[in-house]
N, C-alpha and C positions, 0 to 999 in steps of 0.2 A: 645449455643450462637454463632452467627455469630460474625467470625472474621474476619477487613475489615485491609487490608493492601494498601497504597496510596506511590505511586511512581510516584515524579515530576518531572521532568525536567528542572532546572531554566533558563537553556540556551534557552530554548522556548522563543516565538516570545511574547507569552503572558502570561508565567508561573505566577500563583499566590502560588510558591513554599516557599515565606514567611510565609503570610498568613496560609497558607497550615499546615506549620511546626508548629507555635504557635497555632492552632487550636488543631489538635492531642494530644498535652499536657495535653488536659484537659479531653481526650476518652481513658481509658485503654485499650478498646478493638480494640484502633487503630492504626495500626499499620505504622509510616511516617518514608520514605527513601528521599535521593535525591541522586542516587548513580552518580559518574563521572568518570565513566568507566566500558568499558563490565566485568572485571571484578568485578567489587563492583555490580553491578545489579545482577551478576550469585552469589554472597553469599546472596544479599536481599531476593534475590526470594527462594533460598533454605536457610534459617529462616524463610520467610514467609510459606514457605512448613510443616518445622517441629512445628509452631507454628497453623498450621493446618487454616494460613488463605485460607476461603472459596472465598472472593471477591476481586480482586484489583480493587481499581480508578487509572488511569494514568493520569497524571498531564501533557500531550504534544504534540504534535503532530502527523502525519503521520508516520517518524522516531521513535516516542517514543515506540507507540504500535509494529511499528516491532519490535525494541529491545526488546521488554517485550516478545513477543508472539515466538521470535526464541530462549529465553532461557528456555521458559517456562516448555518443556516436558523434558529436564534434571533434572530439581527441580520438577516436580508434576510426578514420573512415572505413579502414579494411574492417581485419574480423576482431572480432570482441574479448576481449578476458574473460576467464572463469572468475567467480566471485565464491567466496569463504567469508559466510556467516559468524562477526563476533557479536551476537545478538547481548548487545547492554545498556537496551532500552525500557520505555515504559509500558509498552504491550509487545514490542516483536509479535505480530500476526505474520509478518512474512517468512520468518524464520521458524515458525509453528510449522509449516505447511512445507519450504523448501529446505530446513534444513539447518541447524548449528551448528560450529563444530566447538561449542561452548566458551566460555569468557574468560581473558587473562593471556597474561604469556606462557604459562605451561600449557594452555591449547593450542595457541601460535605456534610456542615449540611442537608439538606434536602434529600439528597440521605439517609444517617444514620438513618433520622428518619422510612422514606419508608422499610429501613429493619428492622429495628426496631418493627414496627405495622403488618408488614406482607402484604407491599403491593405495595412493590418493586418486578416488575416481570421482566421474559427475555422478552426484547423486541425482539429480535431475536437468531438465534443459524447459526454460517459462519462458515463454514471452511477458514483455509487462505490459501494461495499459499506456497509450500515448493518449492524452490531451491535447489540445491545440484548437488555439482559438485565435492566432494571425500568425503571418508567417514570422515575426522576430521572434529569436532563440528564447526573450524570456516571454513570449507566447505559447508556450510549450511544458510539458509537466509531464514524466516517467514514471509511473508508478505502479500498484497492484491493484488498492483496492479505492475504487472512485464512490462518494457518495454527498447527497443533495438534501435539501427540505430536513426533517427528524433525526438524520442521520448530522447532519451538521450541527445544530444542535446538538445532540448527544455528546460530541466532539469538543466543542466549546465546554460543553458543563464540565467534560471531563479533566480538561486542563484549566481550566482556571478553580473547580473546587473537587476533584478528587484524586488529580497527581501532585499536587500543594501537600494534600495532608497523608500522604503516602498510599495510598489506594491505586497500585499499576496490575498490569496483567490482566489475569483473566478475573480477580473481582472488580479490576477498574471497568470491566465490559460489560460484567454480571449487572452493577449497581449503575451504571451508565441509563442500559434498555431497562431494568427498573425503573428509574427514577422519570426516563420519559415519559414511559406509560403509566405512571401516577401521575406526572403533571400534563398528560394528554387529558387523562380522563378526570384527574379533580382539583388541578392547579389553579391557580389566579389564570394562567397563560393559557387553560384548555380552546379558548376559542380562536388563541393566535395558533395553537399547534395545532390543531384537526383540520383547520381551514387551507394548513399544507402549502405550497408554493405553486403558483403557476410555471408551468413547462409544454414546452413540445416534444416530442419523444418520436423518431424513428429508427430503429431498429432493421439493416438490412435493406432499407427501403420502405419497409412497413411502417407504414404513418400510424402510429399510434395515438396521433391525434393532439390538441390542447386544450389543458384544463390544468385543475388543483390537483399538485400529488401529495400525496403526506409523506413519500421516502421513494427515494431512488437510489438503485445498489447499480457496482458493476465490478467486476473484479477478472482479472486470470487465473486466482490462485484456486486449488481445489477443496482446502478445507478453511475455518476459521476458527476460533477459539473453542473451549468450551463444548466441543461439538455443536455447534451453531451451522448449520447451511442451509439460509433461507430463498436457494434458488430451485426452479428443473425447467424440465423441458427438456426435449430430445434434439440430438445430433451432435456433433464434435467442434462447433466453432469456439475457439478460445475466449471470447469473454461470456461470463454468467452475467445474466442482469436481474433487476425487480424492480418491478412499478409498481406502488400501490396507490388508488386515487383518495383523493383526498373531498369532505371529511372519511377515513376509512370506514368499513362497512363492517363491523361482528372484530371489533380489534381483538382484542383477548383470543378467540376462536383464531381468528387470522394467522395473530403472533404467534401460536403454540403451534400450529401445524405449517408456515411457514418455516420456522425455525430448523424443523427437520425436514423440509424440503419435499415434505409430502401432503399437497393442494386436497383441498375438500371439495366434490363438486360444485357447490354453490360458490366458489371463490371469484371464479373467472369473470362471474357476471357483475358480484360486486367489487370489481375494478383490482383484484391482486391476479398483477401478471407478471409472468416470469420466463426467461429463457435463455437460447445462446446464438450470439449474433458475431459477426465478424465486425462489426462495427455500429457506432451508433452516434445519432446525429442529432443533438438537444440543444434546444432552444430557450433559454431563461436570464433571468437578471439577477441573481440570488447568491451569494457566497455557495463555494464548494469544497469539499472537502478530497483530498489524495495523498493515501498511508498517512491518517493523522496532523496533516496539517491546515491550517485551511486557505484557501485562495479566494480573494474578493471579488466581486460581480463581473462577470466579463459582456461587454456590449456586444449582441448580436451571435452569432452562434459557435456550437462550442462540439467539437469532432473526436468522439472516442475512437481511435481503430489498436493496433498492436502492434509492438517491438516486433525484431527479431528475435529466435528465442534465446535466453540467456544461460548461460552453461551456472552451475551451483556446483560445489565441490566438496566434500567431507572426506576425511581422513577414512 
């Protein structure tokens, strides 16, 4: 018998972690948390381990699944759960791309039934992005999509003034890259923002070298909102990255054909790079940002590589 463990988050944008909870009550085989703190999620998940649940639903956001997915291989040493998407957050970009099987307890119910009958399958299998920058567990951060320099920014503006005033999804993204790129190019801030962050960048082994970037991307996932994917480059290694140097070179031009991930020959030279690397190995002092939240300066260097890949399930 599948045992299905559900982990909400009520503090979510849209959590139906009520719901959620009285529903459970009545499934022996289900297993409901809503922990409020990393560590109460790191005992859920190991209970959920030794009671040998196979499946978690998450009940939240971009945020949610990282927390779930960066404790996750402390509590499952063997093999991993499938995870089920209750995307009821304020952008869900991970669940754009791998997958929801929508918000509330009649999708709960109907996810249950699906494993139930035998006909809930993996709708896909990601690896996520590992961070790590020392070896203690909260030196460590699991997530999809890593970003640096504009993109943290972006992130910051976003939550402190336009999920405040109800602006989530995919206008909180729209008006997000708006808003930077007005205040790159005519803000009071335009010379703090062009001037970009110092980093070091190697990619694979590829020294990309040190200097000022204006944005660094890196992700596993293959789509982003909006139709947005400002990555290429050829071959099949799991993470996408972008480096663009800083101050940026033709932004507007830059932005509009980055976005769709189709490079103009002059780009390469004025410093937007882009590709796919099994790992990458950055150097900087700068707050960072992973699936929307952001993490403070880490001294000394900071090591992307990838998860396992993680099973996603939908009804």
């Amino acid at each position: 018998m599948t045992r299905i463990g559900v982990i909400s988050n009520p503090r979510s944008h849209a959590s139906n972690a009520g719901q959620l909870a009285d529903f459970a009550r009545h499934f022996p085989k289900v297993r409901f948390a809503a922990p409020q703190s990393r560590a109460e999620l790191q005992s859920v998940l190991a209970d959920f381990a030794r009671q040998q649940v196979s499946v978690i639903a998450v009940d939240g956001g971009d945020g949610t699944v990282r927390a779930v997915i960066t404790d996750l291989p402390n509590a499952y040493p063997g093999d991993w759960p499938d995870l089920a998407l209750l995307a009821s957050g304020k952008t869900n970009v991970i669940a754009a791309d791998l997958g929801s099987v929508g918000r509330g307890d009649r999708e709960l119910r109907r996810l249950l039934a699906a494993i139930g009958d035998g006909t809930a399958r993996r709708r896909t299998t990601r690896p996520a992005l590992e961070a790590a920058w020392g070896a203690a567990p909260d030196e460590v951060v699991r997530g999809f999509l890593f970003g640096a320099a504009a993109f943290s920014y972006g992130t910051i503006l976003a939550n402190k003034i336009l999920h405040p005033a109800g602006i989530v999804r995919g206008p909180s993204v729209a008006v997000s890259i708006a808003e930077v790129l007005r205040r790159t190019l005519f803000g009071a801030e335009r010379r703090h923002l062009a001037q970009g962050e110092m980093m070091h960048i190697a990619a694979d082994g590829d020294d990309r070298g040190e200097g000022r970037r204006f944005i660094l991307l890196a992700t596993t996932l293959n789509r982003l909102m909006l139709g947005l994917w400002p990555f290429w480059g050829e071959g099949d290694a799991p993470i996408h990255w972008l480096d663009v140097s800083a101050p940026p070179q033709r932004l507007l031009r830059g932005i509009a054909a980055a976005a769709r991930g189709r490079p103009r020959p002059w780009m390469a030279a004025a410093g937007w790079g882009s590709g796919r690397a099994q790992g990458l190995d950055l150097g900087f002092d700068h707050p960072f940002i992973v699936d929307g939240d952001i993490y403070p300066a880490v001294s000394g260097n900071l090591r992307l590589s990838v998860t396992r890949p993680i099973g996603f399930l939908s009804p």
